[in-house]
C-alpha positions, 0 to 999 in steps of 0.5 A: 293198264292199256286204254282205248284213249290215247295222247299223241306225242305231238300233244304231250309236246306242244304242252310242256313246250318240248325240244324234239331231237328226232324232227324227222320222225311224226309225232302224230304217229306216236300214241301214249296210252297209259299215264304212269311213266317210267325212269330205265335205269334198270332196263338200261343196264339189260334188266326188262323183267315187269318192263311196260313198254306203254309208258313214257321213259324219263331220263334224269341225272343219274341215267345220263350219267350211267349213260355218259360211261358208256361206248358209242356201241355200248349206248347204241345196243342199250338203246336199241333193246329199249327201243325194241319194245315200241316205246311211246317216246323217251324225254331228257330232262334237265336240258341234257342233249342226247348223242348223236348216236342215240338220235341216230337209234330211235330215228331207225326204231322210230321212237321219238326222243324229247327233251327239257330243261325242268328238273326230272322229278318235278317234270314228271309230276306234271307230266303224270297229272296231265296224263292223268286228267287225259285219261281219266273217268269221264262224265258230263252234266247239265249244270253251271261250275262257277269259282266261288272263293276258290270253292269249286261250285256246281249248280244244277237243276232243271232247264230254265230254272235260273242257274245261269242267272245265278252264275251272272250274278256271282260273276259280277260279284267277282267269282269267276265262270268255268262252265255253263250249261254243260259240264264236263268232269273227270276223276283223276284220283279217287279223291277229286273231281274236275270240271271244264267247259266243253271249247266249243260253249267255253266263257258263254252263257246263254240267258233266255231273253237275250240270247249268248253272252261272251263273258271273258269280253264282257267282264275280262280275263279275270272273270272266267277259269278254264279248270276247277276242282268240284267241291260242292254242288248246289241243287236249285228245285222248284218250291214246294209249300208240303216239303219239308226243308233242311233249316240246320244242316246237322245231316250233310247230303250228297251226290256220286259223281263218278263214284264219289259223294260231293256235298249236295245242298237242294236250294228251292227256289221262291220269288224275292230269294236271292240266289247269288248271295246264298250261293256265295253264301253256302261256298264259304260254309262249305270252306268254314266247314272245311277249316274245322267249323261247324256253325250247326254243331255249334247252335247244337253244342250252346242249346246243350250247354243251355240245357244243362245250366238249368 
């Protein structure tokens, strides 16, 4: 389906690091608006029944080879049916160079022709994810994304509450920062969510008192993460002596982002608790929980088996 978002062909170019055969042609001109891409065997033996011409088209082995038999004027009419449609561009893959003639037909159709050594079904994979994560539903939130074991933690609350104390902390604990302050996510299947920083706050943190730190020079590289995947939110709230708190965690909560339920645990927050380690803490439960362990089913299941040997 077509989308007001679009990818130049520059960009897709740049980012799998691409060989442009059509140098004469500006890529910037060149729009991918969809991220499902296509393979035109068919449509190059003549067939464009349910043809989307928004789709990015991939050459592999077997094309090429359907290709090879071809005439010079037999490739150049192929070509120029399929270049009539106003394709985004063509990619060869597995280093094959397209001929001379093909270069010469989507130079006059304007069609940019790529090309790259990776295998065609795993270049195409990539390809889909990346277009995927490009167009993507979208959201931002106010919160910290810190890598926890691997354990993508977002934590939220009011302004001023400590979250991105909390995310220093476990920085110097090892993890590593992927957003302060503003997150933004992006679905790409109905199934994961993930976050990034915004480039113009991405490695900083601001801590009230001291102003903006730059923690990939302070703690290095191996500090910070530039993508993680959303696997649990921590919702850190003021103390309240009249509330009633979670103390099992037999009952899991969640919060919809973008139309999908994130395991949510609300954290209050007291003098001499210490944030970090119970963050790092509720990250690997959360892992545990993921491998089949359930540390509250298991208090229920001995208290059970106590009461029935009595």
């Amino acid at each position: 389906m077509a989308t007001s978002k679009f990818v130049t062909v520059s960009t897709v170019m740049e980012r799998f690091n691409l060989t442009n055969y059509t140098t004469d042609l500006n890529l910037d001109e060149a729009h991918v608006t969809v991220a499902d891409v296509n393979r035109p065997a068919l449509q190059l033996h003549g067939f464009y029944e349910h043809f989307d011409p928004s789709r990015i088209q991939l050459i592999g082995n077997v094309e090429s080879a359907y290709i090879a038999k071809k005439t010079d004027e037999e490739k150049a009419e192929s070509f120029g049916k399929l270049f009539s449609y106003d394709i985004p561009c063509v990619i060869f893959c597995r280093g094959v160079k397209p001929a001379d003639i093909l270069v010469q037909e989507a130079t006059k159709a304007n069609v940019p022709i790529l090309g790259t050594d990776r295998g065609t079904s795993e270049f195409m994979s990539d390809l889909i994810f990346s277009l995927n994560m490009d167009f993507a539903p979208y959201t931002t939130i106010h919160g910290v994304l810190v890598d926890v074991y691997g354990e993508g933690l977002l934590i939220t609350g009011e302004s001023g509450i400590g979250k991105s104390e909390a995310a220093l902390e476990l920085i110097r604990r090892g993890h590593r920062l992927v957003s302060d302050d503003v997150v933004e996510i992006r679905r790409p299947n109905n199934e994961r969510l993930y976050g990034r920083a915004p480039s113009i706050t991405q490695y900083l943190i601001e801590l009230r008192g001291i102003g903006i730190i730059d923690v990939k020079s302070l703690y290095g590289v191996e500090a910070v993460k530039d993508e993680q995947r959303i696997d649990l939110v921590i919702k850190l709230e003021d103390w309240k002596k009249e509330k009633e708190y979670d103390r099992l965690g037999m009952t899991d909560e969640y919060m919809n982002i973008l139309g999908i339920d994130v395991t949510c645990h609300s954290l209050p927050i007291r003098p001499g608790r210490n944030l970090a380690i119970i963050c790092e803490t509720a990250a690997v439960n959360h892992r545990q929980k993921k491998m089949g362990y359930n540390a509250a089913e298991e208090l229920y299941r001995r208290v059970q088996s106590n009461m029935t040997s009595c």
